[in-house]
C-alpha positions in Angstrom: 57.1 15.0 98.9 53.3 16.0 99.1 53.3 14.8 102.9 56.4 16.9 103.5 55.0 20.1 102.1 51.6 19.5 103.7 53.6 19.4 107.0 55.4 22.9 105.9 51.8 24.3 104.9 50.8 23.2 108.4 53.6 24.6 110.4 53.1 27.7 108.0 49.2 28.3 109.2 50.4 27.6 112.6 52.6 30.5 113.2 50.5 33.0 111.6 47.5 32.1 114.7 50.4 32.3 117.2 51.1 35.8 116.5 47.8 36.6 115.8 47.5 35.2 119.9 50.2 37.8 120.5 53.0 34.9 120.8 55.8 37.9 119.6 55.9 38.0 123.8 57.7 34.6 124.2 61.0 33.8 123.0 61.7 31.6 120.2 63.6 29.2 122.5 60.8 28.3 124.6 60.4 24.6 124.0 56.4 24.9 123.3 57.8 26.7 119.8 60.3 24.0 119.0 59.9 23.7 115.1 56.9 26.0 114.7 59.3 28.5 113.0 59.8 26.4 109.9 57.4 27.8 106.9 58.5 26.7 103.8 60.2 24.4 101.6 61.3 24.3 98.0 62.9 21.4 95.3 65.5 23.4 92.9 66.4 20.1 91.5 66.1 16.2 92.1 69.6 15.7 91.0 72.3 17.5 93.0 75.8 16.0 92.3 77.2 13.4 95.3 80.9 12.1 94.7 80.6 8.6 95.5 84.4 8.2 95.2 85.2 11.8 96.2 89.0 13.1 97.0 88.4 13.9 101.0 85.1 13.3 100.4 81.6 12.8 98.7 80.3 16.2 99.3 80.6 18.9 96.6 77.2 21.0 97.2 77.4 22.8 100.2 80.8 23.3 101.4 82.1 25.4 104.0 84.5 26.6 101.7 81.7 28.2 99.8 80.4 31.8 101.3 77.5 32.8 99.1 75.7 29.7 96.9 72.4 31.2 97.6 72.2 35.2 97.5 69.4 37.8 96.6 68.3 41.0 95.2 65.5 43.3 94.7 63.3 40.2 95.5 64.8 37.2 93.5 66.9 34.5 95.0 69.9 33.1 92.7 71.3 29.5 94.0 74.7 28.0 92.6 75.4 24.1 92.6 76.6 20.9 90.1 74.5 18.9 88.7 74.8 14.8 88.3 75.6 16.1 84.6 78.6 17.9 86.3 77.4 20.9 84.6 77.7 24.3 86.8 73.9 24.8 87.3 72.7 28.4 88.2 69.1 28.8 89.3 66.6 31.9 90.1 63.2 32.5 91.7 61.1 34.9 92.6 60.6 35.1 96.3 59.1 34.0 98.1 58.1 30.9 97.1 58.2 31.2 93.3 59.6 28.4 91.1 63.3 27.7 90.6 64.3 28.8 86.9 67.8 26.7 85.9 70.6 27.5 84.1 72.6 24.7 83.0 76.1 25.9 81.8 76.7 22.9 79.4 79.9 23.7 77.7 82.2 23.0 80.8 82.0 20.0 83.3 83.1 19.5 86.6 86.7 18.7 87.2 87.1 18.3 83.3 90.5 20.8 84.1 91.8 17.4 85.9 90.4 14.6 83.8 87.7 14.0 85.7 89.3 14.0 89.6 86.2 14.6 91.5 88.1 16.5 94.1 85.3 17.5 96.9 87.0 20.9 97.2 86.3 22.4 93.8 83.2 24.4 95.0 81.1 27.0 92.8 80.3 30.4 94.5 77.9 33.3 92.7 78.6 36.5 93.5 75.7 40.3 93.0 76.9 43.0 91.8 74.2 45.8 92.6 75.7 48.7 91.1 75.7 47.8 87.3 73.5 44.5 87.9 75.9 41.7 87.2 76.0 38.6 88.1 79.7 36.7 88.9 80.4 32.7 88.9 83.9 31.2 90.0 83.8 27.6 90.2 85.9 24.1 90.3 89.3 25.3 91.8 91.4 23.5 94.1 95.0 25.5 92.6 93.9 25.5 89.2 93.8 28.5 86.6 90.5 30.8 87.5 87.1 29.6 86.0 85.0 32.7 85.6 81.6 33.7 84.1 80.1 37.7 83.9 77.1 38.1 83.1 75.8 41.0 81.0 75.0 44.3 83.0 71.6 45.0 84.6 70.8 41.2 84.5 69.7 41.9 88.7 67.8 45.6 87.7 64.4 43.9 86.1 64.6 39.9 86.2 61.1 39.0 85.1 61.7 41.0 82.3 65.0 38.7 80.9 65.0 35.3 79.7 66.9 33.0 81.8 69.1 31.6 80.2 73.1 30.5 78.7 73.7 33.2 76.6 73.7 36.0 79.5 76.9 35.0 80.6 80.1 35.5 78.5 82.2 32.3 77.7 84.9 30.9 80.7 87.9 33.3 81.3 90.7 32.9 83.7 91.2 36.5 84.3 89.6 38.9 86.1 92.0 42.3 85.2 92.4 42.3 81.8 95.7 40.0 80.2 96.1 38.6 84.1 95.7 35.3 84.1 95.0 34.1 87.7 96.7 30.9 88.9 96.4 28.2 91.4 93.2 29.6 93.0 91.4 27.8 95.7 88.4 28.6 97.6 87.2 31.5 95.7 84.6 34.0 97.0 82.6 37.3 96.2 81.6 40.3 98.7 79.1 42.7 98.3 80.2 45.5 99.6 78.0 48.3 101.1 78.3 50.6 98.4 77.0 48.3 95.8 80.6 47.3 94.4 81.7 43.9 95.0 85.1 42.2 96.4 87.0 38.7 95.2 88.8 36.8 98.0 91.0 33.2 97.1 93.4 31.2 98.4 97.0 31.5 96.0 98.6 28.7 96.6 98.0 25.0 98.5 97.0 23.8 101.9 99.7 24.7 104.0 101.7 26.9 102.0 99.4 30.1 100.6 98.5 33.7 100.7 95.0 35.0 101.1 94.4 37.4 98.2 91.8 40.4 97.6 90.5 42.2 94.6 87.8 45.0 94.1 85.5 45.2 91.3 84.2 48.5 90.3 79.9 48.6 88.7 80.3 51.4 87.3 83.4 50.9 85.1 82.7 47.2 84.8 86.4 46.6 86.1 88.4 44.2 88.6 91.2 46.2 90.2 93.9 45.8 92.9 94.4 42.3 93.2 96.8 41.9 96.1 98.1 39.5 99.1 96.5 40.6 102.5 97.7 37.6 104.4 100.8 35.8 103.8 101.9 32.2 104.7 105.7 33.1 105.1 107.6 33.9 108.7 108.8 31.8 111.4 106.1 30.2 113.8 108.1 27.7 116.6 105.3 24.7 116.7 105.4 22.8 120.2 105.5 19.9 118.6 107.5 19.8 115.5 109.8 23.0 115.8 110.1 25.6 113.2 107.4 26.1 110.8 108.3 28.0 108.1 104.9 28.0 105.7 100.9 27.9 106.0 98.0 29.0 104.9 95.1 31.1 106.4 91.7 29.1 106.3 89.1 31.8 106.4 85.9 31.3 108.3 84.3 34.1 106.6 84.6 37.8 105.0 82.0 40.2 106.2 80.6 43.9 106.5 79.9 45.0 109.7 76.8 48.0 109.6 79.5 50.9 109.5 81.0 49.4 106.1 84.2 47.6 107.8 85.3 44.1 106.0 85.9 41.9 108.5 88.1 38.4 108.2 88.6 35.8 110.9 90.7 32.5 110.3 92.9 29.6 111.7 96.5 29.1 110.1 97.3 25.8 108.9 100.9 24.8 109.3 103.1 22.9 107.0 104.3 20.2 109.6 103.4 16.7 110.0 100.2 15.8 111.4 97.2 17.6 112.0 97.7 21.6 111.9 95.2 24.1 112.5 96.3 26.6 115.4 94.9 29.7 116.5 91.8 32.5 115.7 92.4 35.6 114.3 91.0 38.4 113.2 91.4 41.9 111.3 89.1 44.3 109.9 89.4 46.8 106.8 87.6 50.3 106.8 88.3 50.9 102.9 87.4 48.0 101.4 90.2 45.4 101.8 93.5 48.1 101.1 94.6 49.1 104.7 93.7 46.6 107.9 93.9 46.7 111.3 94.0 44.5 114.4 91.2 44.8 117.5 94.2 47.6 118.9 93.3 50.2 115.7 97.0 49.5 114.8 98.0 49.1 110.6 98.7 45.5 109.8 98.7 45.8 106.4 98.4 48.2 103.6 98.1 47.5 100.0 100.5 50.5 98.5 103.2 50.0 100.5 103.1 46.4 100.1 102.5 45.6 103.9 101.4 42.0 104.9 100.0 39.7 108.0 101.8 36.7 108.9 102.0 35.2 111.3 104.2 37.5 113.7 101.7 40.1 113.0 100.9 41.3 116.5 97.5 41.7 118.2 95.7 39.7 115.9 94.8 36.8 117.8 91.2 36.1 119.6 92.4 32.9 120.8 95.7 30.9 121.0 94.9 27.0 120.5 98.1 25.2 119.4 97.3 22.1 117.6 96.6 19.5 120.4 93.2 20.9 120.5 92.2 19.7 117.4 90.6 22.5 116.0 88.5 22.4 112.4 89.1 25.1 110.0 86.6 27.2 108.2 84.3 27.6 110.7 81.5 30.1 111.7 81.7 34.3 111.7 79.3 37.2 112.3 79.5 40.6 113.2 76.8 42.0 115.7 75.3 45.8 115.4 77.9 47.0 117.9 80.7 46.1 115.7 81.7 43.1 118.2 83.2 40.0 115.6 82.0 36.6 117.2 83.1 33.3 116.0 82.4 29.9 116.8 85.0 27.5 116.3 84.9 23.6 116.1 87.0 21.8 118.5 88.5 19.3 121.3 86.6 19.9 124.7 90.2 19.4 126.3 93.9 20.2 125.2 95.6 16.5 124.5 99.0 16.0 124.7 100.0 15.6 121.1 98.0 17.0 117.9 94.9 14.9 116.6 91.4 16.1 115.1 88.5 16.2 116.5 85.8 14.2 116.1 81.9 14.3 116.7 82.1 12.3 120.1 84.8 14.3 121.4 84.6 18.1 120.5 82.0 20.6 120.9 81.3 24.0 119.1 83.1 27.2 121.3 81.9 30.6 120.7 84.2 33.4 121.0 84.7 37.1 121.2 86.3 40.2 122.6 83.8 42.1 124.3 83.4 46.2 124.3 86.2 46.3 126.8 88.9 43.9 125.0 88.1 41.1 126.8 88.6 37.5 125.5 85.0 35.5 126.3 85.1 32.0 125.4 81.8 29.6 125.9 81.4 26.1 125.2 77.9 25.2 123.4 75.8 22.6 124.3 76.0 21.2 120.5 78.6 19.7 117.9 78.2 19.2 114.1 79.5 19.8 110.9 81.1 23.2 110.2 78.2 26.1 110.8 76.5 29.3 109.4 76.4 32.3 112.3 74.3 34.9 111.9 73.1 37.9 114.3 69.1 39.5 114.4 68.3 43.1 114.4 68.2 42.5 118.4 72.0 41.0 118.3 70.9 37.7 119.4 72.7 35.0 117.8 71.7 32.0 115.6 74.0 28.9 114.8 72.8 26.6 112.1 74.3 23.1 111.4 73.6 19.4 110.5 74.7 17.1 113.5 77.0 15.0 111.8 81.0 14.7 111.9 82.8 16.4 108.9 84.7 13.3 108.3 81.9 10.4 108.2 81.2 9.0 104.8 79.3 6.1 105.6 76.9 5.1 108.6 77.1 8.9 109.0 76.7 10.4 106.2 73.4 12.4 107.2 72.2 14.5 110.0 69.4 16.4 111.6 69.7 20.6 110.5 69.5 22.3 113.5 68.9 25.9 114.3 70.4 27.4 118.1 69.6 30.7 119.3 71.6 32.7 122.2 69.9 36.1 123.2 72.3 39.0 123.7 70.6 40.0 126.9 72.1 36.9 128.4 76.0 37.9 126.8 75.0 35.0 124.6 74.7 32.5 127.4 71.4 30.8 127.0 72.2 28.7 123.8 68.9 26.6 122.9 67.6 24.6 120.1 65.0 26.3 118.4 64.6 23.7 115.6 65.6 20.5 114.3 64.6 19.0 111.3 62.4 15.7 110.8 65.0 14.8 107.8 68.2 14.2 107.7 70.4 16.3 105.0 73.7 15.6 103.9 75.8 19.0 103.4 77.2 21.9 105.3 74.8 24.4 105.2 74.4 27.6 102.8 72.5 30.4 104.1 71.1 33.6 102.1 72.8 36.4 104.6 71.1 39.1 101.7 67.7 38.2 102.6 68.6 37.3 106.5 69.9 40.9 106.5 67.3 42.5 104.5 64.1 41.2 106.7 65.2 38.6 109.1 64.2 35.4 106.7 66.4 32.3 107.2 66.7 31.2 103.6 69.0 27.1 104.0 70.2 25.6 100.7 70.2 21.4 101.8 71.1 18.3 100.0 69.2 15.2 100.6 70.7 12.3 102.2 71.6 10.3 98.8 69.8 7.1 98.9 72.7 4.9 99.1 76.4 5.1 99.5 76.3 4.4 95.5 73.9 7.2 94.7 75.2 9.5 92.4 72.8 12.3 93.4 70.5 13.5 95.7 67.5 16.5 95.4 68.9 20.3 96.3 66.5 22.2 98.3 66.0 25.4 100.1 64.0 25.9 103.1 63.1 29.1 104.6 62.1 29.7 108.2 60.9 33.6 109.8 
């Protein structure tokens, strides 16, 4: 560890006499400032849960499923994660390189709802509330009753005046709006929105057969309202290769604000047929907060007082139509550039096979998609493939793809890979894709990125796991680097 952070102090000193030599001239993806960008590095705990005999898989830290484990405010960074005591471990720090504080929720354990099924998709999330200074914690779901902690209000207003600890947070509820028990959630997330308030999106139902559901929460009443179904997994789709589907699910690749205030989701649908099943990328956008959407041609698609739904013969909703012989991953990558465009970059085959199968490390390839300021559909294929990624977009709208090069599905001789950081420049139409760092370590996860602090001043903030020691180990250190 002392070599590593001596390396991280070095790189640190590094890039401050590069800009002092007036380096701000030459782009980041010139090769001579490969991995000079990386400036710090800190341990928020040396025992990170790993799920050695995991339900689809050992990985429970650092999902894609997960938006927000790491999130910030007013200048303190909050990270959400399980430790190997399968408590749900909630952790703060003063940035920017302060040390982690832990909170160690021990009166409820990981998967104790299933006796003890370690089922990989049971992720935490932590959701900010600015507006009355709460903090929000859903975790181990996979279409169970909702797990949910508050904390008390104006917990985010003065943190280095409050004592971290249990007692902030009121005891587990499965409610949000009062006497409404919420059931068979999956995938839970929380929004801030731009106004300060804060939305809950989840999954109702199971793989292949759910609705994507919204709800707002309101600072200054201290209330969840309007919990409702935006996208439903009911109509008719006719599958090329197994007929009629009548059911599926939408897997999100992310919900986010664009700079006007518009919610934006993008998603694959998952049918409930035989075999493999992801198929298509869509998108809609919301100007009020997830009650009324609309696809990329301004038309209504959904409205939540008059009931009104997506499915999936909702027109003018698709970016792309890929049927399932491409193989395409769910849950993968979404931003939202400062010209409102939506770009997504999707996991999948290089070439269109005759019958459905998934793709795999050594025969996909990351594809980055959008519909340009005149409706036109741009595809480009990226000179990279990994695990699922984080997109984000600079001040500049130059775009930045960070993933670990491994294959979603390896548990063994693969368990690890390199983090990697590509950067496309939007003078180029995102065109010029190029590595602008890769790590010396290999990490284990699906990366978690702090989009509070990218937004607020540009600072890559990357929750990592460890590769565990062994295919035994039963944990593996949790750590967050940050890169300018």
């Amino acid at each position: 560890m002392i070599k590593r952070f001596s390396f991280y102090v070095a790189s640190f000193a590094l890039l401050i006499l590069l800009t002092k030599c007036n380096v701000k001239k030459t782009s980041l993806s010139d090769s001579t400032l490969l991995n000079q960008i990386k400036v710090g590095l800190s341990l928020v705990d040396t025992s990170g849960l790993v799920l050695t005999d995991g339900k689809f898989g050992n990985l429970i830290n650092g999902q894609s499923f997960q938006q927000d484990v790491l999130a910030s405010y007013k200048g303190w960074q909050y990270i959400i994660y399980y430790n190997t005591d399968r408590n749900v471990c909630l952790g703060r720090r003063k940035l920017p390189d302060g040390v982690w504080q832990i909170i160690k929720f021990k009166d409820y354990h990981f998967s104790s709802s299933k006796n003890g099924e370690n089922d990989s998709h049971n992720t935490a999330s932590v959701g900010l509330c600015p507006n009355d200074g709460t903090i929000h914690l859903a975790f181990d779901h996979h279409r169970d009753e909702l797990h949910y902690r508050v904390s008390n209000s104006d917990l985010l207003s003065h943190p280095e005046l409050i004592k971290w600890d249990a007692s902030l947070f009121s005891p587990v509820r499965n409610y949000l709006e009062e006497n409404q028990t919420l059931i068979s959630v999956t995938y839970p997330r929380f929004i801030t929105t731009l106004k300060g308030d804060m939305l809950f999106e989840y999954r109702f139902g199971g793989s292949g057969h759910g609705d994507t559901r919204i709800g707002y929460y309101n600072g200054s009443e201290h209330k969840w309202k309007n919990i409702h179904t935006v996208i439903s997994g009911k109509g008719i789709y006719k599958d090329p290769f197994n007929g009629d589907s009548e059911e599926r699910n939408a897997y999100l690749n992310s919900v986010n604000y664009d700079d006007k205030g518009q919610v934006h989701i993008s998603w694959t649908w998952r049918e409930r047929v035989s075999g493999t099943a992801n198929r298509d990328i869509c998108h809609i956008y919301s100007k009020d907060d997830g009650d009324t959407w609309y696809n990329y041609k301004k038309e209504i698609v959904a409205d939540r007082l008059s009931n009104k739904v997506v499915d999936t013969n909702t027109p003018n909703i698709q970016i792309r139509a890929l049927d399932r012989s491409w193989g395409m991953m769910n849950n993968g990558a979404q931003t939202i550039d400062h010209n409102g465009i939506l770009h997504a970059v999707m996991y999948h085959l290089k070439e269109k096979r005759s019958s459905p199968v998934w793709v795999r490390l050594n025969t996909g390839a990351y594809f980055h998609y959008y519909r340009d300021e005149n409706g036109m559909e741009r595809e480009l294929q990226l000179p990279a493939t990994g695990n699922r990624p984080k997109l984000l977009v600079d001040k500049e709208n130059n775009l930045y793809l960070v993933f670990v090069e491994k294959d979603p599905f390896d548990r063994t001789d693969k368990i690890a890979g390199f983090l990697k950081v590509l950067k496309a420049t939007s003078q180029t139409k995102w065109t010029d894709w190029k590595e602008i760092f890769v790590s010396k370590e290999k990490y284990f996860n699906e990366v978690m990125v702090d989009l509070d602090l990218w937004q607020k001043s540009q600072t890559l903030s990357v929750m990592v796991q460890d590769k565990p020691g062994s295919l035994s180990a039963v944990s593996a250190p949790i750590e967050v680097i940050d890169f300018k």
